[in-house]
C-alpha positions, 0 to 999 in steps of 0.5 A: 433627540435628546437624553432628558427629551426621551425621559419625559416622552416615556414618562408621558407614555407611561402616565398616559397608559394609566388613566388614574396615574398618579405620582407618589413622593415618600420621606424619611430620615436617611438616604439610601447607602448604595444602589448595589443590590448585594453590597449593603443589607440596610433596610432604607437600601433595601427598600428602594432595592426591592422596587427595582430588582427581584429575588426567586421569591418574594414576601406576600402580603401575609409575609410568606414566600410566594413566587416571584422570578421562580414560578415553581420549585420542587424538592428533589431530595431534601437537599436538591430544589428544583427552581422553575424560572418565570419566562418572559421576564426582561431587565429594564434595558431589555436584556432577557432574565435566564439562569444564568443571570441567578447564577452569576447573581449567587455569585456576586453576593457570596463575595466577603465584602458586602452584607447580603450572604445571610440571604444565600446561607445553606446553599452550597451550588447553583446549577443550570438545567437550562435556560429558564431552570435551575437547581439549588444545591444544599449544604444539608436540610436548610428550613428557611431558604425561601423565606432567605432567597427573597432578599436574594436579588438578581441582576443582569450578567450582560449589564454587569460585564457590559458596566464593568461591575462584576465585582461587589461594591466595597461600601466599607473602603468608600468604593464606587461602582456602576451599579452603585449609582446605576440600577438595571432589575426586572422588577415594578419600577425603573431608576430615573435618577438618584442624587445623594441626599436629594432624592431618588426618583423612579418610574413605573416599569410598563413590561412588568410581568406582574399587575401592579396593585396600586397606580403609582406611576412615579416614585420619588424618595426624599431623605429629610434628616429634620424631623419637623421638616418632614411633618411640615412638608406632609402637611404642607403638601409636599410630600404624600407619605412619611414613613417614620413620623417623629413619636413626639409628632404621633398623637398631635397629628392623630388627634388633628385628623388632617393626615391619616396615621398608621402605626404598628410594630416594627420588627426592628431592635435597636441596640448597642454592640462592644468589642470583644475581641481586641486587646484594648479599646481604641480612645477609651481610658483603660490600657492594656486590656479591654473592659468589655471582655468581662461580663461585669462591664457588660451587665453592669452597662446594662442595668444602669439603663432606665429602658422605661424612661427612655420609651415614656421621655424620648419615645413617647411610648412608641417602643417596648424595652427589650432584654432579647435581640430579637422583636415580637413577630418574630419566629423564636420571640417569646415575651416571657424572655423579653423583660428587661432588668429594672435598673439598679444604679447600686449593683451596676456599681459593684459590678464595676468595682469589682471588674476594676474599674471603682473610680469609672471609665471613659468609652467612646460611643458612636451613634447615628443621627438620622438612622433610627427614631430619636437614635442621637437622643437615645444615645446623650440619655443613656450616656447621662444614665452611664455617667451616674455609675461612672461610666463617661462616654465620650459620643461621636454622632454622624450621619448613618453613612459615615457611621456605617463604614465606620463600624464596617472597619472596625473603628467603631468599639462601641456603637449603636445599631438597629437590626431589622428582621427581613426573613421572620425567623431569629435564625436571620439576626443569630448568624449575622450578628451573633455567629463567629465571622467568617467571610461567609454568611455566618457573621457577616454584620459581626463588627463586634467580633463577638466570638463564642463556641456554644453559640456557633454550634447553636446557630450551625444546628438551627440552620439545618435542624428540620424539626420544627420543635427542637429548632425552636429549643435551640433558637431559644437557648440561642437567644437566652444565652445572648441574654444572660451574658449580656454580649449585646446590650439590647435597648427596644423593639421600634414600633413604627408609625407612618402618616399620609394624606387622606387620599393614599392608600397603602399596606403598613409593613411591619419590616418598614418597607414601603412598597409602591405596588401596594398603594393607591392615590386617589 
C-alpha cells in the first residue's frame, strides 16, 4: 500500500472516530522558521511546536503551570524537585516516553547554538530515579522553574539517534537537520507535512493521553504575508481563523458583524536593538567609533519618536506607547513606569550635537516585513521622524527569516524586534536580552551585545531571590535601569485581535498562541 494511501486511511480512521470531526485552517503572516523544538524560541515556531510536542508542564487556561508530561513534583530540598513522569505516554511513532527522553532533551536544548536555554535556566543536572522518575537539580532556590520548563520540550532519544539529529539545528548558519523539517512529540496533534511558506498541516493524535477540549481533528497553518489576502480569505471562506488581523481591518470587520472578532492584550513589546559592543558601526556614516555606545544617541533616538502617532496613524489605536520592555500582564510591569517621553525634536538635537554628531548621521536599520503588526510601516514612520533630527537611516526590509539569521550573526547593528513574554514573569525577557552573553541561558536572544555589570548582578539576584518582595524590587530597578539609560529603545506593547467564523469557538491567548485542544467547530 502506498505512503499517501496510508495517510488518507488514518485520517479516515481519525475523522470517523469523532462524530463532530471537523478541520480547522489558521492564517497568519509568517511562517514558521524551523520545526526543531530547541533551536528557535519564535513564538509562530513556538505555537505550532506546542501542538505536537510536550514539556513537564504546561500553561493552564489561567496561564499557570499545571501538569503535563509530569504528574507530580515534589521539593525535596529547595534545590532537589522531584518529577513524577505520566506513564503510558507514547511519541507519535510509537516509541515509549521515559526519563531518559527528558534528559537526553536538557541536553540538546542547553547546546549554545539555539535559543531556548531561557526555558532550563537555574537547572544544574537532570538525574534518572527510574524510568518514569527524575530529579531536577538546582543551581540555587529558582522561583520560576515551572512556569520556565513548560516551553522546555521533550522529544525522543531513539527517534533523535535513529535520524541523526542529536544535535540542535544551527538556524543561524542556514543548518538543516531531520528534525527541522520532521517532528515526532507526544502531544495532540501529529505532523503530516509542512511545505515552506504553504502551509504546515496537522492531524489529530488519537492516543493522546489527555482529552481534547474541542474537535479539531485537522489543522492546517497557512502563512499569508498580504494583509488584505488574509481578511479576504476569512471572508471568502477560505480560512476559518486569522489570528492577527490588520488594525486597519479591525472596526470595519467589527461593525460588519460577518466574522466574529476578539481582541485583547498581547504580552508582546516591540522594540529596537543597537550594538553596543563593536568598535564601529558596519554600513553607518560614522568611522572609528560607535554612536550608539553613547547615551545622548540613544535618548536622543528616543525622543524624536512620536509613539502616539504611530498607535492613532499606523496602529489604528491597537497598541499602548511604551517606555518599559516589558507589557502589561506581566509579573514586575507597572504602568506608573511605563510612560513613554513626549517627543521633543529640539532636545533630541542637542543631544546629538553635543554626542558629536551636529551635521547628522547615516545608520542602517533592518526591519521585518511579515513578523509584527505593520513592522515594515512602523519602521519607514520612524525613519521619517529620525530624519528631522538628523538621523538618516537607510532601511533593509526582509522576510522575518532572513532578517532573523541576520540578526542572529551579528550583521544586524540596529534592528527592530518583538519580544513575547512566554513565562509571565520580566525575569524571561531581563536574561535574555538584557544579560551579558553567554553560551548559556543568560543572554541567549543578546544580539546586541548589551554588556552592563549592575544589571548582571540584578538579573543573577532575581533568578534565585525567594522573596516575593524583594524579587519584585529588583525586577523593578532591572527594568528601570533599562529605561533611563535607553539601552534598548522601546516603541509598544501589541494588543492582538483575532477574527473567525461565527461557528469556531476558541480561547484568545494573550501569549498569541493559537491552541487547536481549546476550539470547537460547529
Amino acid at each position: 500500500m502506498s505512503k499517501s494511501l496510508l495517510t488518507s486511511l488514518a485520517l479516515s480512521l481519525v475523522f470517523a472516530a469523532s462524530a463532530h470531526a471537523a478541520p480547522l485552517r489558521w492564517a497568519a503572516t509568517n511562517d514558521i522558521l524551523t520545526l526543531d523544538p530547541h533551536s528557535q524560541d519564535h513564538n509562530s515556531s513556538n505555537a505550532i511546536g506546542a501542538h505536537i510536542y510536550e514539556g513537564l508542564t504546561r500553561l493552564s487556561k489561567d496561564y499557570r503551570p499545571e501538569p503535563s508530561l509530569a504528574t507530580k513534583w515534589t521539593y525535596l530540598s529547595p534545590t532537589q524537585v522531584r518529577f513524577e513522569l505520566r506513564k503510558g505516554v507514547k511519541f507519535h511513532d510509537g516509541t515509549p516516553f521515559t526519563a531518559d527522553d527528558v534528559i537526553f532533551s536538557f541536553g540538546r536544548i542547553n547546546q549554545p547554538q539555539g535559543t531556548k536555554q531561557t526555558y532550563v535556566s537555574g537547572i544544574k543536572e537532570i538525574r534518572r530515579i527510574d524510568a518514569h522518575t527524575v530529579d531536577l537539580i538546582l543551581e540555587a532556590p529558582t522561583p520560576m522553574l515551572l512556569q520556565n520548563i513548560i516551553s522546555f520540550q521533550i522529544m525522543s532519544q531513539a527517534w533523535a539517534k535513529k535520524n541523526n539529529t542529536l544535535q540542535t539545528q544551527d538556524y543561524k548558519a542556514k543548518e538543516e537537520n531531520f528534525a527541522s523539517r520532521n517532528a515526532n512529540g507526544t502531544g495532540p496533534y501529529k505532523l503530516i507535512s509542512w511545505q515552506p511558506d504553504q502551509a504546515v498541516k496537522l492531524i489529530a493524535n488519537p492516543d493522546w493521553w489527555d482529552k481534547p477540549g474541542g474537535n479539531v481533528t485537522e489543522l492546517s497553518y497557512l502563512p499569508i504575508k498580504s494583509a488584505p489576502t488574509r481578511v479576504a480569505a476569512l471572508l471568502s471562506g477560505d480560512v476559518d481563523l486569522v489570528t492577527d488581523l490588520p488594525p486597519a481591518d479591525f472596526l470595519r470587520l467589527k461593525d460588519e458583524g460577518k466574522v466574529k472578532v476578539v481582541e485583547g492584550p498581547e504580552t508582546r513589546t516591540i522594540f529596537f536593538v543597537m550594538d553596543q559592543s563593536s568598535d564601529e558601526i558596519k554600513d553607518s556614516s560614522v568611522r572609528g567609533r560607535n554612536p550608539f555606545k553613547d547615551k545622548r544617541v540613544r535618548e536622543a533616538l528616543n525622543l524624536a519618536l512620536d509613539r502616539e502617532a504611530i498607535r492613532r496613524a499606523i496602529m489604528r489605536g491597537l497598541s499602548v506607547p511604551a517606555a518599559l520592555m516589558v507589557p502589561p500582564g506581566v509579573n514586575g510591569y507597572d504602568t506608573a513606569l511605563d510612560a513613554p517621553q513626549k517627543p521633543d525634536l529640539d532636545k533630541a538635537k542637542k543631544l546629538l550635537a553635543d554626542a558629536g554628531y551636529a551635521q547628522g548621521l547615516e545608520l542602517p536599520l533592518h526591519c521585518p516585513n511579515n513578523r509584527y503588526v505593520n513592522d515594515e510601516q512602523i519602521c519607514q514612520a520612524a525613519a521619517s521622524m529620525w530624519a528631522k533630527v538628523g538621523v538618516k537611516i537607510r532601511l533593509i526590509s526582509t522576510p522575518f527569516q532572513v532578517h532573523s539569521q541576520t540578526f542572529q550573526r551579528g550583521e544586524s547593528s540596529f534592528y527592530m524586534l518583538g519580544w513575547g513574554v512566554s513565562t509571565y514573569d520580566s525575569l524571561y525577557a531581563l536574561q535574555a536580552l538584557a544579560h551579558t552573553r553567554t553560551q548559556g541561558a543568560d543572554g541567549n536572544f543578546n544580539f546586541g551585545r548589551l554588556s552592563d555589570a549592575r544589571l548582571d548582578e540584578l538579573i543573577q539576584k532575581i533568578k534565585f531571590e525567594p522573596d516575593v518582595a524583594k524579587r519584585n524590587g529588583l525586577i523593578r530597578e532591572a527594568l528601570l535601569r533599562l529605561r533611563d539609560e535607553a539601552f534598548f529603545i522601546p516603541l509598544h506593547h501589541q494588543i492582538r485581535p483575532w477574527a473567525m467564523k461565527p461557528g469556531v469557538e476558541t480561547l484568545h491567548r494573550s501569549n498569541d498562541y493559537f491552541e487547536a485542544r481549546y476550539t470547537r467547530l460547529k
